[in-house]
VEXDOSE-138526 format. One record per residue: x, y, z of N, C-alpha, C in turn. Coordinates in Angstrom, 3 decimals, padded with zeros to 6 digits. Layout:
residues N
+----------+----------+----------+----------+----------+----------+----------+----------+----------+
!     n_px !     n_py !     n_pz !    ca_px !    ca_py !    ca_pz !     c_px !     c_py !     c_pz !
+----------+----------+----------+----------+----------+----------+----------+----------+----------+
!        X !        Y !        Z !        X !        Y !        Z !        X !        Y !        Z !
...
+----------+----------+----------+----------+----------+----------+----------+----------+----------+
end
This chain:
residues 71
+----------+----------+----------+----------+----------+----------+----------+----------+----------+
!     n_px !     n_py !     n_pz !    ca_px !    ca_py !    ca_pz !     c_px !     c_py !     c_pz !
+----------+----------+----------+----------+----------+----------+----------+----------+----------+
! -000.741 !  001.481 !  010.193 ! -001.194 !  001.062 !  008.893 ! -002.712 !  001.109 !  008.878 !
! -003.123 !  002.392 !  008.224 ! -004.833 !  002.083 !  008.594 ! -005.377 !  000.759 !  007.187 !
! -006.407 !  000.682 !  008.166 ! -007.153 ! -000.526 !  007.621 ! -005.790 ! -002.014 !  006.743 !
! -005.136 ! -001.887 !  008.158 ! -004.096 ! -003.141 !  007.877 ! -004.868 ! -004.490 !  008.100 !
! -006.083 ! -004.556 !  008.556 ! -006.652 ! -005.904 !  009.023 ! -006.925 ! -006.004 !  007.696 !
! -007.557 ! -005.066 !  006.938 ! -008.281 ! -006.149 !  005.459 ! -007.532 ! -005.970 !  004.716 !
! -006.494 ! -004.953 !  003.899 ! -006.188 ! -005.134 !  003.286 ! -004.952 ! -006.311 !  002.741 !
! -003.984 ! -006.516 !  003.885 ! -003.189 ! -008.178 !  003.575 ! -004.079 ! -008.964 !  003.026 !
! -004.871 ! -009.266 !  003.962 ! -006.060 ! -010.237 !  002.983 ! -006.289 ! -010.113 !  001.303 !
! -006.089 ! -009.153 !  000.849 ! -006.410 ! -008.961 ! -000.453 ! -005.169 ! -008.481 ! -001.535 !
! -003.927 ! -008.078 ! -000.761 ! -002.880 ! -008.211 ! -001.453 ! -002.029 ! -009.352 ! -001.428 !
! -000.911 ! -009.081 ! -002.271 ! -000.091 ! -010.160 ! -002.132 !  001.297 ! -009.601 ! -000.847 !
!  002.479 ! -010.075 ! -000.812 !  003.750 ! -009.669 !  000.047 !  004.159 ! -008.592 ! -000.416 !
!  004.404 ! -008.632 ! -001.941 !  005.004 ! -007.224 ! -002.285 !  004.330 ! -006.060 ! -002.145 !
!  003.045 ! -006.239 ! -002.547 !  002.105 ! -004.756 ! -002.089 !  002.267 ! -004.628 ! -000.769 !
!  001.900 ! -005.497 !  000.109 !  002.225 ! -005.266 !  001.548 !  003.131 ! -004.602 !  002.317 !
!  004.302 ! -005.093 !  001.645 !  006.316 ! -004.707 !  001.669 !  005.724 ! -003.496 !  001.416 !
!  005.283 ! -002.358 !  000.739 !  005.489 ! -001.090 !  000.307 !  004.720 ! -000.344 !  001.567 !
!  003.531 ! -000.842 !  001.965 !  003.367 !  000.300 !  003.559 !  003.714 ! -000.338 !  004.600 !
!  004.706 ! -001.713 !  004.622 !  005.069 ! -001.991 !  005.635 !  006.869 ! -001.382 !  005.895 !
!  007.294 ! -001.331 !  005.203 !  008.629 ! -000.745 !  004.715 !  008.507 !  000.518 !  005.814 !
!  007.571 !  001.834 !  005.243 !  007.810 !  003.345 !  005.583 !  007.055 !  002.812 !  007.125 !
!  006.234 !  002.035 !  007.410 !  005.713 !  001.880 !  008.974 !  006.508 !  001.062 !  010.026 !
!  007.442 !  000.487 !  009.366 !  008.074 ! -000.488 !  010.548 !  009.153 !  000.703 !  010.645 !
!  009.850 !  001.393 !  009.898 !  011.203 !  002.475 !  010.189 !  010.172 !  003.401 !  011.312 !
!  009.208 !  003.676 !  011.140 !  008.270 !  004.830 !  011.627 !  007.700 !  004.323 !  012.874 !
!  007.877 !  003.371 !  013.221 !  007.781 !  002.783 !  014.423 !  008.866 !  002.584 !  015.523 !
!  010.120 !  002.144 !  014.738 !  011.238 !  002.005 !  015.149 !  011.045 !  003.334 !  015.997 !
!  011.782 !  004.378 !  015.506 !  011.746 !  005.550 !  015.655 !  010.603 !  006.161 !  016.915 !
!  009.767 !  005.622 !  016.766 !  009.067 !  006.067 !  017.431 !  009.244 !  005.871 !  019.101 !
!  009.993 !  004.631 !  019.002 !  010.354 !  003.606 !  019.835 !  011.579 !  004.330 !  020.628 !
!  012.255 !  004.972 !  019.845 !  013.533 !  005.126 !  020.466 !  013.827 !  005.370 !  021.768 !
!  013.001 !  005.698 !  022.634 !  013.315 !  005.779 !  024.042 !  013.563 !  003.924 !  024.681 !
!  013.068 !  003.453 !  024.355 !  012.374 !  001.990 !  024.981 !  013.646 !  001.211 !  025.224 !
!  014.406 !  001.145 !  023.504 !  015.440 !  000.655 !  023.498 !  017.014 !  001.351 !  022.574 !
!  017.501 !  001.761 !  023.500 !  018.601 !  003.026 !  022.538 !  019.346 !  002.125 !  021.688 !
!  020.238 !  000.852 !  022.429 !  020.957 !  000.157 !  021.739 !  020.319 ! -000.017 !  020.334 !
!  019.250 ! -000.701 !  020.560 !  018.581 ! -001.686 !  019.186 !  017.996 ! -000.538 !  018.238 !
!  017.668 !  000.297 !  018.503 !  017.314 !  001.648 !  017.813 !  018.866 !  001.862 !  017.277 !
!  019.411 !  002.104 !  017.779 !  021.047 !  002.708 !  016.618 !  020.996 !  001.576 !  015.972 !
!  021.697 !  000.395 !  016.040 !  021.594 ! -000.602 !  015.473 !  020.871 ! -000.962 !  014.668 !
!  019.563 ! -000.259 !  014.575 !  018.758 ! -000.433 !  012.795 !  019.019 !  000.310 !  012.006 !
!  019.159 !  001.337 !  012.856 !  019.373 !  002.827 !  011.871 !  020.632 !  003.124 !  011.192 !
!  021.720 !  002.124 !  011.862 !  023.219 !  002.305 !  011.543 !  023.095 !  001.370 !  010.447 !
!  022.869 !  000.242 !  011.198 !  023.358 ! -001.090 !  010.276 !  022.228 ! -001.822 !  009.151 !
!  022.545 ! -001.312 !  007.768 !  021.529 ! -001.887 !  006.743 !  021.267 ! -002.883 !  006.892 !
!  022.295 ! -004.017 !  006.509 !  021.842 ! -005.445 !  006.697 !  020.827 ! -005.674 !  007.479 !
!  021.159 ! -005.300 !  008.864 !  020.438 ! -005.868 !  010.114 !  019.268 ! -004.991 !  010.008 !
!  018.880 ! -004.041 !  009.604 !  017.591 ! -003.473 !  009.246 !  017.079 ! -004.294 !  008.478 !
!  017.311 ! -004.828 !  007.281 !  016.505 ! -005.275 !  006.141 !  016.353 ! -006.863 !  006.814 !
!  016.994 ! -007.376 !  007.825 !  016.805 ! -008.854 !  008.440 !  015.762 ! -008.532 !  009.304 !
!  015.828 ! -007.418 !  010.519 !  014.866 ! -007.615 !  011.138 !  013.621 ! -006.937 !  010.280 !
!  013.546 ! -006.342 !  009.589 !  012.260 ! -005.919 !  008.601 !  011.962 ! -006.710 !  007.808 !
!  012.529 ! -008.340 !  007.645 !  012.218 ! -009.239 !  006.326 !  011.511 ! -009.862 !  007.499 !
!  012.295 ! -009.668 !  008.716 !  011.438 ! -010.952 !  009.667 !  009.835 ! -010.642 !  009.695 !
!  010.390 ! -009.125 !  010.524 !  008.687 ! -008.552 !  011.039 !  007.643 ! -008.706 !  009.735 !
!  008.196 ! -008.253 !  008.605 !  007.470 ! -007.845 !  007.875 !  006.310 ! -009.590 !  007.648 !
!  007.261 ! -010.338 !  007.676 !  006.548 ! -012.025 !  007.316 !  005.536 ! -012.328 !  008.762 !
!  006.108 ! -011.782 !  009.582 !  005.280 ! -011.971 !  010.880 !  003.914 ! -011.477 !  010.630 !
!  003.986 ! -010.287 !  010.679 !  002.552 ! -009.155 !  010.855 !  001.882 ! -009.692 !  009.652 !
!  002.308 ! -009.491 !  008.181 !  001.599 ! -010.277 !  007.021 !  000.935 ! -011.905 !  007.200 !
!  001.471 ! -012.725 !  008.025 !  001.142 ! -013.740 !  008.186 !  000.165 ! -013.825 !  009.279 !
!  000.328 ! -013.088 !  009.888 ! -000.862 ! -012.757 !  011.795 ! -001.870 ! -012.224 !  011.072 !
! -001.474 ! -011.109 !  010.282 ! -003.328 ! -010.274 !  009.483 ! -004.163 ! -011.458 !  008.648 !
! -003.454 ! -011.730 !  007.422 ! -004.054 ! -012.888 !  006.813 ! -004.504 ! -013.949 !  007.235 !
! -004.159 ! -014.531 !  008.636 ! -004.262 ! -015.742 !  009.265 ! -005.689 ! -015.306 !  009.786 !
! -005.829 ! -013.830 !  010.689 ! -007.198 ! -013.365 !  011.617 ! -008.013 ! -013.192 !  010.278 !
! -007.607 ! -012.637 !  008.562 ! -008.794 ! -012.135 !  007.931 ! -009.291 ! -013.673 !  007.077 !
! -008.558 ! -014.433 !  007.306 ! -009.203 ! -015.904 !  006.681 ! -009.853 ! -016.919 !  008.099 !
! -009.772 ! -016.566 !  009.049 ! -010.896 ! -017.035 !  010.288 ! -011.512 ! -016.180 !  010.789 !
! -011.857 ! -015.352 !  009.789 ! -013.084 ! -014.661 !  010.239 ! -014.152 ! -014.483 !  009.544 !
+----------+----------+----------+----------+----------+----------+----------+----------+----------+
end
């Protein structure tokens, strides 16, 4: 996500959700050697994609905003 440090800071979740969406699948993926199981398992199973992508997605949004408001 370039320039992911400032911009959370200045959006809200839903703008965020839109380049975090195409970068967390694009990561996954990227990943696929690391872990085969959990890699099929996103890619198969919607639900469990959109759970662990509601999680991450609140994580990373909440870690950027947290470093761009103490700094």
């Amino acid at each position: 996500m370039s320039n992911g440090r400032t911009k959370p800071a200045n959006n809200t979740i839903d703008n965020f959700r839109l380049v975090f969406d195409r970068n967390f699948l694009q990561t996954i993926v990227a990943r696929v050697d690391a872990n085969d199981e959990i890699y099929k398992k996103i890619l198969d199973d919607e639900d469990f994609r959109a759970t662990v992508g509601e999680f991450y997605l609140q994580k990373v949004y909440e870690r950027i905003r947290g470093e761009a408001s103490s700094a």
